[in-house]
mmCIF file of the N, C-alpha and C atoms, coordinates in Angstrom:
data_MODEL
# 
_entry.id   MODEL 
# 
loop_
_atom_site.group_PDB 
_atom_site.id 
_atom_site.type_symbol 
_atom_site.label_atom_id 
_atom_site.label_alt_id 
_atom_site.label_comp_id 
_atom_site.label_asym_id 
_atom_site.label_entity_id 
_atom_site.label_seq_id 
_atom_site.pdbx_PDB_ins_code 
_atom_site.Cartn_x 
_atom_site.Cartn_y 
_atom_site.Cartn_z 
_atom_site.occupancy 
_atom_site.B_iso_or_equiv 
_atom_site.pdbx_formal_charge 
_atom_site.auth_seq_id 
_atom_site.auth_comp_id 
_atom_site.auth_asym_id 
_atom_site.auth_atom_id 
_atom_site.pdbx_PDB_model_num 
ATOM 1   N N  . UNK A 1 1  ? 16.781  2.225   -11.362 1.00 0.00 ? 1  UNK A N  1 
ATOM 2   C CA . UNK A 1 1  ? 16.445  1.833   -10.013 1.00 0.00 ? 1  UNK A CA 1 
ATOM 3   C C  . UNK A 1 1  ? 15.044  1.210   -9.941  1.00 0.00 ? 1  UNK A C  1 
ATOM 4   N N  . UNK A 1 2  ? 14.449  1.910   -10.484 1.00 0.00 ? 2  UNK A N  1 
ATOM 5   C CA . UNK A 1 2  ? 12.626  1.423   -11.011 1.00 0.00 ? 2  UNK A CA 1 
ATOM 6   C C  . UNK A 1 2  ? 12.677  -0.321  -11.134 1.00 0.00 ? 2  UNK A C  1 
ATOM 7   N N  . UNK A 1 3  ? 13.086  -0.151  -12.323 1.00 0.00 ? 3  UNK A N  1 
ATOM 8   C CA . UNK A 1 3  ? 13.175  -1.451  -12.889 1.00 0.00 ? 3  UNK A CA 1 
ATOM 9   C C  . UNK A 1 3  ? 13.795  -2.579  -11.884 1.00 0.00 ? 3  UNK A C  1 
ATOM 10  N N  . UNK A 1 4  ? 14.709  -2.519  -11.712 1.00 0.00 ? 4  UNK A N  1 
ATOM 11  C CA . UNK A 1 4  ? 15.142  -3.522  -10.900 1.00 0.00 ? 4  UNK A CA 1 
ATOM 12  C C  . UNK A 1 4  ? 14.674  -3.500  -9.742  1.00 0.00 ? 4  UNK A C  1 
ATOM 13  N N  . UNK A 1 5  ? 14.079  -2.878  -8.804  1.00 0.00 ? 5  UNK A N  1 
ATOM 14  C CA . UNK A 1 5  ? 13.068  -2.924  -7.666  1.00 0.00 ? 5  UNK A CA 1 
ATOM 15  C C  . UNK A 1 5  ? 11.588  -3.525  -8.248  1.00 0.00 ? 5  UNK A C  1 
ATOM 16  N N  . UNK A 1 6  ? 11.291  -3.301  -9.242  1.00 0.00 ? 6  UNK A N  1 
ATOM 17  C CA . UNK A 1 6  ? 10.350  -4.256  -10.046 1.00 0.00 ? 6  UNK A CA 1 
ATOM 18  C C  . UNK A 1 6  ? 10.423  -5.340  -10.145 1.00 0.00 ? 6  UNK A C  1 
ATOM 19  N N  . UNK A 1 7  ? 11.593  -5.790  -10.512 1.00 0.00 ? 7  UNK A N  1 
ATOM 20  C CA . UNK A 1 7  ? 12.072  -7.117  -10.748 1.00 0.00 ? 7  UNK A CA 1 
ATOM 21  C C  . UNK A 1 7  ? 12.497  -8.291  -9.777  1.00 0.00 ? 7  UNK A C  1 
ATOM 22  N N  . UNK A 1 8  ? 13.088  -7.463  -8.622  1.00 0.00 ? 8  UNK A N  1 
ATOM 23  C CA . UNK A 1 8  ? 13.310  -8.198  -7.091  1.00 0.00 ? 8  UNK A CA 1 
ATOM 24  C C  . UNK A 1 8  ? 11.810  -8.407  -6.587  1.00 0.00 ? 8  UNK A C  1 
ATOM 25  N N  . UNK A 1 9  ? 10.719  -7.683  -6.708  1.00 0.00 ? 9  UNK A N  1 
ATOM 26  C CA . UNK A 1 9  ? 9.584   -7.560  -6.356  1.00 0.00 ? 9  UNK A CA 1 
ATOM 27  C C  . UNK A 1 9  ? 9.125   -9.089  -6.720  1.00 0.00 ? 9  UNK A C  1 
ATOM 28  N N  . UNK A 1 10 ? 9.428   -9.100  -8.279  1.00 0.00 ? 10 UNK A N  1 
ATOM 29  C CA . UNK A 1 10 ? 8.298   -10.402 -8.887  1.00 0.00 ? 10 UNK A CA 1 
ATOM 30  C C  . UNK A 1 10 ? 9.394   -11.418 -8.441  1.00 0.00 ? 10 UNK A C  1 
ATOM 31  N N  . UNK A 1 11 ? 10.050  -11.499 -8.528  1.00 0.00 ? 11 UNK A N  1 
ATOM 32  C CA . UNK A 1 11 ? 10.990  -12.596 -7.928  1.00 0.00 ? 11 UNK A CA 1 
ATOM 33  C C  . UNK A 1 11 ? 10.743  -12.574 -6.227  1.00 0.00 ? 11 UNK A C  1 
ATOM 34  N N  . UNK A 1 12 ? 11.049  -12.508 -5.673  1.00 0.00 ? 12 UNK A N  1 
ATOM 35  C CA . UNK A 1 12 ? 10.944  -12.285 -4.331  1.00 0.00 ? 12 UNK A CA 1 
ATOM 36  C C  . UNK A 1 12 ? 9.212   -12.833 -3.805  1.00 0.00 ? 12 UNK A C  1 
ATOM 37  N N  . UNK A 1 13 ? 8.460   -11.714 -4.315  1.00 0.00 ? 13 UNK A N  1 
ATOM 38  C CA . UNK A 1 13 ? 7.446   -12.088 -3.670  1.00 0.00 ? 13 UNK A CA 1 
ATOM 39  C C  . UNK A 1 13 ? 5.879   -12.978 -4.819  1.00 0.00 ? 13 UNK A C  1 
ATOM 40  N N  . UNK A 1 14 ? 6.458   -12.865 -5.788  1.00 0.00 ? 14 UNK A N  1 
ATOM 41  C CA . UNK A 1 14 ? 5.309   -13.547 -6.675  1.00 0.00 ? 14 UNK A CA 1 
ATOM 42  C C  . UNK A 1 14 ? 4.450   -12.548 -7.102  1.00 0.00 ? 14 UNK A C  1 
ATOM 43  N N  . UNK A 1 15 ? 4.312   -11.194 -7.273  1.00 0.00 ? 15 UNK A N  1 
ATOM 44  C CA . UNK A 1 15 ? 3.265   -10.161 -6.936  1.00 0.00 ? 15 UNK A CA 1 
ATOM 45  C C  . UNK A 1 15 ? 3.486   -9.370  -8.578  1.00 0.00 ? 15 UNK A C  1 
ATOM 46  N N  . UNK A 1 16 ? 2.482   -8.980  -8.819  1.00 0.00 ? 16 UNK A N  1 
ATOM 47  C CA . UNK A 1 16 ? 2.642   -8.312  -10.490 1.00 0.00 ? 16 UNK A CA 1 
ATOM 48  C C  . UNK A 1 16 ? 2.864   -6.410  -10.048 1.00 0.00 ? 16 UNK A C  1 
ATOM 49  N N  . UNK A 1 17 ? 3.575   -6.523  -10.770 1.00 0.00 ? 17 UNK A N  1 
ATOM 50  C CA . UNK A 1 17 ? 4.428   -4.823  -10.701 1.00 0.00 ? 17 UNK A CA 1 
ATOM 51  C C  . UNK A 1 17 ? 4.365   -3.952  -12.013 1.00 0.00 ? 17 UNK A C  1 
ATOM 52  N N  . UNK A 1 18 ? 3.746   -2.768  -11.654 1.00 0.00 ? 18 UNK A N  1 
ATOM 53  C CA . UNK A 1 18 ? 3.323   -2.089  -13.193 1.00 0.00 ? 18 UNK A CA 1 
ATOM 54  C C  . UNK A 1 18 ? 3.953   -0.532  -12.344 1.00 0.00 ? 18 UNK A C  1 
ATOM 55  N N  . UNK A 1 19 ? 4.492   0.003   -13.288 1.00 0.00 ? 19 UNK A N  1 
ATOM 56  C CA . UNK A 1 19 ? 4.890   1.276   -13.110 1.00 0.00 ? 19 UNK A CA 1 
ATOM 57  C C  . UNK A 1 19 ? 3.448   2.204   -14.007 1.00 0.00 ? 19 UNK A C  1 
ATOM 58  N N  . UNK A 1 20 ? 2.551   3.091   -13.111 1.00 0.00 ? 20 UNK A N  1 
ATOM 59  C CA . UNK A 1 20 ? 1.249   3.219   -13.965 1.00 0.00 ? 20 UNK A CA 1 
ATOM 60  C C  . UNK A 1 20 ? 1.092   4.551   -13.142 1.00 0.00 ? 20 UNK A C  1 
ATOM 61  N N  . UNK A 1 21 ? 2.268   5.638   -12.981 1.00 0.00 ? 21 UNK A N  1 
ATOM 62  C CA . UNK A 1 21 ? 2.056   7.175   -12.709 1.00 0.00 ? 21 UNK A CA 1 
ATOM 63  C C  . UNK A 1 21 ? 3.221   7.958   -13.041 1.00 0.00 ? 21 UNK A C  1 
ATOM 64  N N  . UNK A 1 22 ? 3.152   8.994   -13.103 1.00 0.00 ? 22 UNK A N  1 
ATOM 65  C CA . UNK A 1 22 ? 4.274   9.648   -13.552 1.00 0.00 ? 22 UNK A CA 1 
ATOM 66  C C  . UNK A 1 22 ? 5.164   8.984   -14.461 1.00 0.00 ? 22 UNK A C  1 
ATOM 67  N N  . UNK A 1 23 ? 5.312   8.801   -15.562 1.00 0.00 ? 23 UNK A N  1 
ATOM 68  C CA . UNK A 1 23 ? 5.756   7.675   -16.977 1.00 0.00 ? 23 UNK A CA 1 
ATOM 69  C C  . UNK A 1 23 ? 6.167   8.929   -17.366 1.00 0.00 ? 23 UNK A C  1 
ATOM 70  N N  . UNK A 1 24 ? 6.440   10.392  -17.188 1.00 0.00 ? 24 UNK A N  1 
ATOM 71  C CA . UNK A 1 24 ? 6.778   11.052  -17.701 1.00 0.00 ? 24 UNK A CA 1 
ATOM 72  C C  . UNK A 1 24 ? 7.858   12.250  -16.862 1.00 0.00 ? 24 UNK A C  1 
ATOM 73  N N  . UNK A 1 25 ? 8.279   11.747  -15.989 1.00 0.00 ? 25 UNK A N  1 
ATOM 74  C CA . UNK A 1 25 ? 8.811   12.351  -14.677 1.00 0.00 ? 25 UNK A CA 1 
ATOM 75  C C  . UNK A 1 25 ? 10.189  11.051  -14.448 1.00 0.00 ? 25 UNK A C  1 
ATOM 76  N N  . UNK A 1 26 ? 11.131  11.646  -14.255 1.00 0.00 ? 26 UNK A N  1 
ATOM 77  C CA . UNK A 1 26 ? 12.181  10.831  -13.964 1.00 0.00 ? 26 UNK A CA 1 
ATOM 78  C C  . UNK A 1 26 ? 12.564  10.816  -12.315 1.00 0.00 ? 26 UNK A C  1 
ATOM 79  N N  . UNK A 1 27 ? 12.041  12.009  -11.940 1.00 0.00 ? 27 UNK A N  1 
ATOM 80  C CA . UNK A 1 27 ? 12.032  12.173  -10.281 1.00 0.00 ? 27 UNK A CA 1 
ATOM 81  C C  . UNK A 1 27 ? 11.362  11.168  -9.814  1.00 0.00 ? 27 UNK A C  1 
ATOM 82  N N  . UNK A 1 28 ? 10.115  10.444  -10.400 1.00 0.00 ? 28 UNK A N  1 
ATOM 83  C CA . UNK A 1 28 ? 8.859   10.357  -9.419  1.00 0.00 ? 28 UNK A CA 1 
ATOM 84  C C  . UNK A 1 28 ? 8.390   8.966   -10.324 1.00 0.00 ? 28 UNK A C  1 
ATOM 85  N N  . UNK A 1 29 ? 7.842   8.054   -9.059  1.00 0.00 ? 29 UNK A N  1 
ATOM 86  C CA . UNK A 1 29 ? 7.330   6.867   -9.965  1.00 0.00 ? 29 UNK A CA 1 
ATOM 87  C C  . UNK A 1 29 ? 6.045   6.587   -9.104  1.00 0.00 ? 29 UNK A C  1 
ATOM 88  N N  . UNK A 1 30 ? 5.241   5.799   -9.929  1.00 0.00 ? 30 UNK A N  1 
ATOM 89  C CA . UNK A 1 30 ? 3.995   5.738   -9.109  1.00 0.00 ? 30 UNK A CA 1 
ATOM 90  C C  . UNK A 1 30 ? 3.906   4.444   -9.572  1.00 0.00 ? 30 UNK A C  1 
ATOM 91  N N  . UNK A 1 31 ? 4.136   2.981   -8.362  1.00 0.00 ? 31 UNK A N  1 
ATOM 92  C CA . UNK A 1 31 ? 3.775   1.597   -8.673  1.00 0.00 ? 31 UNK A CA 1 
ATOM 93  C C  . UNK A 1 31 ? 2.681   1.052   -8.492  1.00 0.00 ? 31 UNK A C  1 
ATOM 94  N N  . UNK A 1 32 ? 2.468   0.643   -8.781  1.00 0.00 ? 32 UNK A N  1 
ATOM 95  C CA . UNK A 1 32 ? 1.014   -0.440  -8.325  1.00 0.00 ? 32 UNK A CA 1 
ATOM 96  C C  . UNK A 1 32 ? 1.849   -2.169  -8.353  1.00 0.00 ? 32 UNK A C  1 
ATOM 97  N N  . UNK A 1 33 ? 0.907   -2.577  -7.346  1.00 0.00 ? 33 UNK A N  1 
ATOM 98  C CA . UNK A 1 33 ? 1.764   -3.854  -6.869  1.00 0.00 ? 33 UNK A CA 1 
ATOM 99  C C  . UNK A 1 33 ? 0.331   -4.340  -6.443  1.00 0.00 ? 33 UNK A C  1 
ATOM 100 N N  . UNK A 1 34 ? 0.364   -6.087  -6.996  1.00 0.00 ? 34 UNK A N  1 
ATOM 101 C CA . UNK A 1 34 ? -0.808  -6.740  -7.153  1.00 0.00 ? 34 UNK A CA 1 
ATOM 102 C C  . UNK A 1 34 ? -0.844  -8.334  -7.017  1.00 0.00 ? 34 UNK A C  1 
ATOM 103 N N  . UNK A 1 35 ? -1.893  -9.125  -6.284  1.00 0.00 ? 35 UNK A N  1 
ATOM 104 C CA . UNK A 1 35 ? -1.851  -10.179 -5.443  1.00 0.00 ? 35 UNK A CA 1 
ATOM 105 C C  . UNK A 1 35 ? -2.788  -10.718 -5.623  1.00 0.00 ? 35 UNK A C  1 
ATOM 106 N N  . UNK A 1 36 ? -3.292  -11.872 -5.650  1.00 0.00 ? 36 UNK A N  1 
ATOM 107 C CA . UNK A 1 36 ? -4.479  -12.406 -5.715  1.00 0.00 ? 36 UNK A CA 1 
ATOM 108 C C  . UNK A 1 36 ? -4.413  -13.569 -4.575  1.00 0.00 ? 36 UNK A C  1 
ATOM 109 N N  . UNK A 1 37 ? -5.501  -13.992 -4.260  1.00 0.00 ? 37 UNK A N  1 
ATOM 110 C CA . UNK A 1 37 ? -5.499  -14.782 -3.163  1.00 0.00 ? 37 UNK A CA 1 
ATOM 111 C C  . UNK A 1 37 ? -6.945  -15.039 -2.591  1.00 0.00 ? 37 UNK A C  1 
ATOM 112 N N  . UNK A 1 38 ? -7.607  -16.384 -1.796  1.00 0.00 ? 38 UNK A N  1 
ATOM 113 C CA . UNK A 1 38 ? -8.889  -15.796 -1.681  1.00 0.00 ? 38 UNK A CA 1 
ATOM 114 C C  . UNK A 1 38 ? -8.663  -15.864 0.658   1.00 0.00 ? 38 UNK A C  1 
ATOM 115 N N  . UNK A 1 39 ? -7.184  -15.700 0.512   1.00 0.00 ? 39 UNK A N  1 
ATOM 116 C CA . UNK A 1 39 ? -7.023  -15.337 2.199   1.00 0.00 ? 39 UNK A CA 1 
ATOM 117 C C  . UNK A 1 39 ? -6.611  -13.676 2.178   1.00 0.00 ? 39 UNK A C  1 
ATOM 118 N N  . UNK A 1 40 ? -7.943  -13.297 2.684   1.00 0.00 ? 40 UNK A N  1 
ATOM 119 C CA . UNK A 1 40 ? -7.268  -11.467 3.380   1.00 0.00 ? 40 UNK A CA 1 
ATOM 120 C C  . UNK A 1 40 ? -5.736  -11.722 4.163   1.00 0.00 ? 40 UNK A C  1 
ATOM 121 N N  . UNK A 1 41 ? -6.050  -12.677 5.046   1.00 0.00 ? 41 UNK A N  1 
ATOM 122 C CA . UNK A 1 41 ? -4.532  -12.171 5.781   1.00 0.00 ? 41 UNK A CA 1 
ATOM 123 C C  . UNK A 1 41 ? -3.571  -12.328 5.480   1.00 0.00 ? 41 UNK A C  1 
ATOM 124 N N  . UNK A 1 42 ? -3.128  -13.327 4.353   1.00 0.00 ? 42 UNK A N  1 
ATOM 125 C CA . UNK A 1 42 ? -2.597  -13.974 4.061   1.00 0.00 ? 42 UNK A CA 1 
ATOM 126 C C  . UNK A 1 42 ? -2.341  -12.396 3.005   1.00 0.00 ? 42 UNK A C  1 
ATOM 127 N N  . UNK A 1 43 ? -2.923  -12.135 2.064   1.00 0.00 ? 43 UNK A N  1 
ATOM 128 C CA . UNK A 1 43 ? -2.751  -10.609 1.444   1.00 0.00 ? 43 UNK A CA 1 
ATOM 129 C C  . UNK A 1 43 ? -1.917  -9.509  2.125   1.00 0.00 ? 43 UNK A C  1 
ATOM 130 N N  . UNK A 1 44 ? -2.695  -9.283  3.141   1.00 0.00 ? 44 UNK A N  1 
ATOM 131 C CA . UNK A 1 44 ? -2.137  -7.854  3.851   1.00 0.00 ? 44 UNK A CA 1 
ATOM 132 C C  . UNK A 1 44 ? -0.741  -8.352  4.976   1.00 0.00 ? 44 UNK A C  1 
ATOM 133 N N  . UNK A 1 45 ? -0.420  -9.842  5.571   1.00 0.00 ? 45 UNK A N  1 
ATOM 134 C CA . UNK A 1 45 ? 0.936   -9.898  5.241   1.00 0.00 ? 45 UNK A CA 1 
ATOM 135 C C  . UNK A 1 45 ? 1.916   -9.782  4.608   1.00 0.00 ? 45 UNK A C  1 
ATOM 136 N N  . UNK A 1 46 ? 1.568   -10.314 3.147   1.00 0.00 ? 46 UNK A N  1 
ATOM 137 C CA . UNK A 1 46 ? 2.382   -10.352 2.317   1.00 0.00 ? 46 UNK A CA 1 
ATOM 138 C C  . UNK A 1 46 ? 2.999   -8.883  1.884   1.00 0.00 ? 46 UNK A C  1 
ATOM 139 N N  . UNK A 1 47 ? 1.524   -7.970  1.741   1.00 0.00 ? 47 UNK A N  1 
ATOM 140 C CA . UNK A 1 47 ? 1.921   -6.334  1.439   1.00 0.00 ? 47 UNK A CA 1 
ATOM 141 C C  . UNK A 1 47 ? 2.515   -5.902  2.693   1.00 0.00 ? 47 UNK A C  1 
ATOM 142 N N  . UNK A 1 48 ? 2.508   -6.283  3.818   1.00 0.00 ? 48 UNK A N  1 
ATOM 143 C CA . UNK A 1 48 ? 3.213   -5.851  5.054   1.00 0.00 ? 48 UNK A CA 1 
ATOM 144 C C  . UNK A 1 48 ? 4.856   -5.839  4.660   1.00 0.00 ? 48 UNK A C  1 
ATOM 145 N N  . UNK A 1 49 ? 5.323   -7.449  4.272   1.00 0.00 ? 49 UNK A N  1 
ATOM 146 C CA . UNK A 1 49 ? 6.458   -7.683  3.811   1.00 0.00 ? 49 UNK A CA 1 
ATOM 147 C C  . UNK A 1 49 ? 7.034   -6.582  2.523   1.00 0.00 ? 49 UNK A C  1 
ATOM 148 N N  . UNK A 1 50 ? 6.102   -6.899  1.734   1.00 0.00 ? 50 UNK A N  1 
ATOM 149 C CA . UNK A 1 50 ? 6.805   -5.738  0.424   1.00 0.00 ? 50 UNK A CA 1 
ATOM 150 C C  . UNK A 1 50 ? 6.620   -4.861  0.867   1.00 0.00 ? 50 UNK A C  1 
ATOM 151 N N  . UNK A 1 51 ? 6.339   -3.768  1.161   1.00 0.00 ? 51 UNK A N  1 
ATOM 152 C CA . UNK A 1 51 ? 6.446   -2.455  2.065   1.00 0.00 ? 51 UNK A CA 1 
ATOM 153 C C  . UNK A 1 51 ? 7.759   -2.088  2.281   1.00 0.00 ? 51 UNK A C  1 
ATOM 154 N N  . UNK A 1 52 ? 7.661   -3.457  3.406   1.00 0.00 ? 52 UNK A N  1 
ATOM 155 C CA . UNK A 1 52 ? 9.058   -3.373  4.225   1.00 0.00 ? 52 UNK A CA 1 
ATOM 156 C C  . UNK A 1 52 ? 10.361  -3.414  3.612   1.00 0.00 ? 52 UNK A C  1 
ATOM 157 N N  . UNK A 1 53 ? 9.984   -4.541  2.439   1.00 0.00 ? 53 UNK A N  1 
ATOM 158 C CA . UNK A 1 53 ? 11.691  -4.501  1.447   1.00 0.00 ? 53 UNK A CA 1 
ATOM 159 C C  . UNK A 1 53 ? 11.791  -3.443  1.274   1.00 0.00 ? 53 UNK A C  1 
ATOM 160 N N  . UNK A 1 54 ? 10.271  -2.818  0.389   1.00 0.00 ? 54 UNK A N  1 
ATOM 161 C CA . UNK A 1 54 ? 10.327  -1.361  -0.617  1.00 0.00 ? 54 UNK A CA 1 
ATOM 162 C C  . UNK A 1 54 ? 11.410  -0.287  0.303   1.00 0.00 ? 54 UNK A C  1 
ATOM 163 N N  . UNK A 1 55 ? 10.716  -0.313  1.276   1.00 0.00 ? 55 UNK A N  1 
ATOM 164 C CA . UNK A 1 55 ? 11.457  0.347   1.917   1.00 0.00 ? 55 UNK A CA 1 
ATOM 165 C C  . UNK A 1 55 ? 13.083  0.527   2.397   1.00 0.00 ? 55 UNK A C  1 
ATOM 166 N N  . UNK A 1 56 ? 13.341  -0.671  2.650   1.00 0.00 ? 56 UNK A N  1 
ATOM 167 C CA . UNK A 1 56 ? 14.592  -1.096  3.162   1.00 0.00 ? 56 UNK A CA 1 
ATOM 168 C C  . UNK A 1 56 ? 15.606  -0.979  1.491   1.00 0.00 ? 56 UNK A C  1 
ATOM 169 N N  . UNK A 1 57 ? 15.202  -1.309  0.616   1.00 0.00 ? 57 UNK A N  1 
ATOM 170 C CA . UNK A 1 57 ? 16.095  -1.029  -0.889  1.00 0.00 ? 57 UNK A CA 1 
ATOM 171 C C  . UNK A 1 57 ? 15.983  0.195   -1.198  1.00 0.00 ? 57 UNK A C  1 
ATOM 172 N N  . UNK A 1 58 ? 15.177  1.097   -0.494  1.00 0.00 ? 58 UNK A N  1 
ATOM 173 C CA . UNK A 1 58 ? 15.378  2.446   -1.094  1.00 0.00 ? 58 UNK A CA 1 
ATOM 174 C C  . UNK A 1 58 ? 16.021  3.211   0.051   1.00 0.00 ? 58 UNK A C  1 
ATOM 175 N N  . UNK A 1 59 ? 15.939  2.944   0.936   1.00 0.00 ? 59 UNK A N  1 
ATOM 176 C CA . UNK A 1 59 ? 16.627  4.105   2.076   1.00 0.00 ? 59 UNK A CA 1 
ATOM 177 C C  . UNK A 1 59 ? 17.019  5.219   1.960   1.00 0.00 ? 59 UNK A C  1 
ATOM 178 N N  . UNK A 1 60 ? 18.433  5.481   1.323   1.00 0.00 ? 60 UNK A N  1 
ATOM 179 C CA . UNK A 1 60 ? 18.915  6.677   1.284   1.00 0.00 ? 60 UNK A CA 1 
ATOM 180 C C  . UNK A 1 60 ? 18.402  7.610   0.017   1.00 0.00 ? 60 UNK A C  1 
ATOM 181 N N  . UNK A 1 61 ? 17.870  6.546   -0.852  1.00 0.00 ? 61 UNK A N  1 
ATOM 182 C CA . UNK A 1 61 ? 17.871  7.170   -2.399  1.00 0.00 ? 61 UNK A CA 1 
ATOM 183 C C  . UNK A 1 61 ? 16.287  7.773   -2.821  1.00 0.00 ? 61 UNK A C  1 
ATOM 184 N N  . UNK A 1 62 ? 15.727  7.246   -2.142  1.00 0.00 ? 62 UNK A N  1 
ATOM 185 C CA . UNK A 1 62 ? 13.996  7.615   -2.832  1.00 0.00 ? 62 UNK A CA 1 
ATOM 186 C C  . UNK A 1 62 ? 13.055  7.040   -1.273  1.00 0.00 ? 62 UNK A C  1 
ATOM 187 N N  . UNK A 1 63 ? 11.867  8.182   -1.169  1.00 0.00 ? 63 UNK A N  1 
ATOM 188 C CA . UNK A 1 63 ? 11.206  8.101   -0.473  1.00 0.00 ? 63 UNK A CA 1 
ATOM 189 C C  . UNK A 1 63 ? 9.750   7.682   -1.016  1.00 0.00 ? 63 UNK A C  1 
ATOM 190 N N  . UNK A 1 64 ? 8.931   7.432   -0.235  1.00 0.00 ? 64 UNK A N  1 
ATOM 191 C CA . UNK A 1 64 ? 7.733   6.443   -0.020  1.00 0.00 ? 64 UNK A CA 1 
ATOM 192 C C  . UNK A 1 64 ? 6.549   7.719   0.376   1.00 0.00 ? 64 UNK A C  1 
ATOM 193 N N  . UNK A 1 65 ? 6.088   8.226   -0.650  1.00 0.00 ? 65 UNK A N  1 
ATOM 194 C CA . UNK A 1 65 ? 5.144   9.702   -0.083  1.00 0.00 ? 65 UNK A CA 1 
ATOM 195 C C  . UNK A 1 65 ? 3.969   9.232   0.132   1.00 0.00 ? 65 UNK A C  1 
ATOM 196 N N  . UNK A 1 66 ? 3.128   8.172   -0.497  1.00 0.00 ? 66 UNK A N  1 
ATOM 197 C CA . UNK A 1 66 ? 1.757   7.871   -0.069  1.00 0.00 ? 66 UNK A CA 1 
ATOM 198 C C  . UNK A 1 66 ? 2.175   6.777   -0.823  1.00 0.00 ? 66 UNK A C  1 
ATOM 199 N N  . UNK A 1 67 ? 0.901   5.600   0.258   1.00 0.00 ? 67 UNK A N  1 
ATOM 200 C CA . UNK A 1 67 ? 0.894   4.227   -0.170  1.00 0.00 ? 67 UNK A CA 1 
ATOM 201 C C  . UNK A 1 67 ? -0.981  4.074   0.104   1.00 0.00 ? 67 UNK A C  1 
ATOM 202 N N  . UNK A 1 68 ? -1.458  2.984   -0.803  1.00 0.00 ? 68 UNK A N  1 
ATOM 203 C CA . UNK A 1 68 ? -2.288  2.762   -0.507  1.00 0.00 ? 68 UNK A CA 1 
ATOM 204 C C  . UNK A 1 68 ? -2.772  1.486   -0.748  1.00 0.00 ? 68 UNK A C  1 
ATOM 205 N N  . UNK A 1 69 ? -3.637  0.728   -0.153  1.00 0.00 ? 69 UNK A N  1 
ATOM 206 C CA . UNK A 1 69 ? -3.986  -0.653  -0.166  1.00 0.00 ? 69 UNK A CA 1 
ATOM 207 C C  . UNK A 1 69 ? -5.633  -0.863  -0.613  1.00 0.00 ? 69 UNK A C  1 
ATOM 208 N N  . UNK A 1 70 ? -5.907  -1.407  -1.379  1.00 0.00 ? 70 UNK A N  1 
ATOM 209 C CA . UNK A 1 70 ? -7.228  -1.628  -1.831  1.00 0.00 ? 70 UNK A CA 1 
ATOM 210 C C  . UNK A 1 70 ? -7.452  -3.646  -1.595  1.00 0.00 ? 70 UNK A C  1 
ATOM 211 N N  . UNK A 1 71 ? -8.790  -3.624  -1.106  1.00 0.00 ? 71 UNK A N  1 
ATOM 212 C CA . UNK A 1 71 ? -8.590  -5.431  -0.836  1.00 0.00 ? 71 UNK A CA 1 
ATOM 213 C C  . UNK A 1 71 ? -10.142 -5.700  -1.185  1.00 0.00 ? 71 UNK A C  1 
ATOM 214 N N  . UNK A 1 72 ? -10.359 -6.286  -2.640  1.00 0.00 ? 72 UNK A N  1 
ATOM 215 C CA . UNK A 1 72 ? -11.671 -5.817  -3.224  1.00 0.00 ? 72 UNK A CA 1 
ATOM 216 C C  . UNK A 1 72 ? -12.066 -8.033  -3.401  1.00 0.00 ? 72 UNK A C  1 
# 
């Protein structure tokens, strides 16, 4: 499921996808999802959008426990 939500990710939105928590847990994944750009809004739309897929492809199967956004 990982993987291919990875993969719709870079396809879909252009954005680099690293699975970089729990690598040792089959319950639990921890992504990092990454953008470059030199427009903020243009950024925190885009993560608005992936959110929203993330969300919408996982529905019944896996939940979303903490998210966080860094814009450096």
């Amino acid at each position: 499921m990982i993987k291919s939500l990875k993969d719709r990710l870079r396809l879909k939105f252009n954005v680099s996808v690293a699975e970089v928590a729990y690598l040792d847990k089959w319950q639990r994944a921890g992504l990092a999802i990454t953008m470059v750009s030199n427009d903020q809004t243009l950024i925190e739309s885009a993560f608005d959008k992936v959110l929203s897929f993330i969300e919408m492809e996982i529905q019944a199967s896996a939940y979303i426990i903490s998210q966080e956004v860094e814009i450096l």
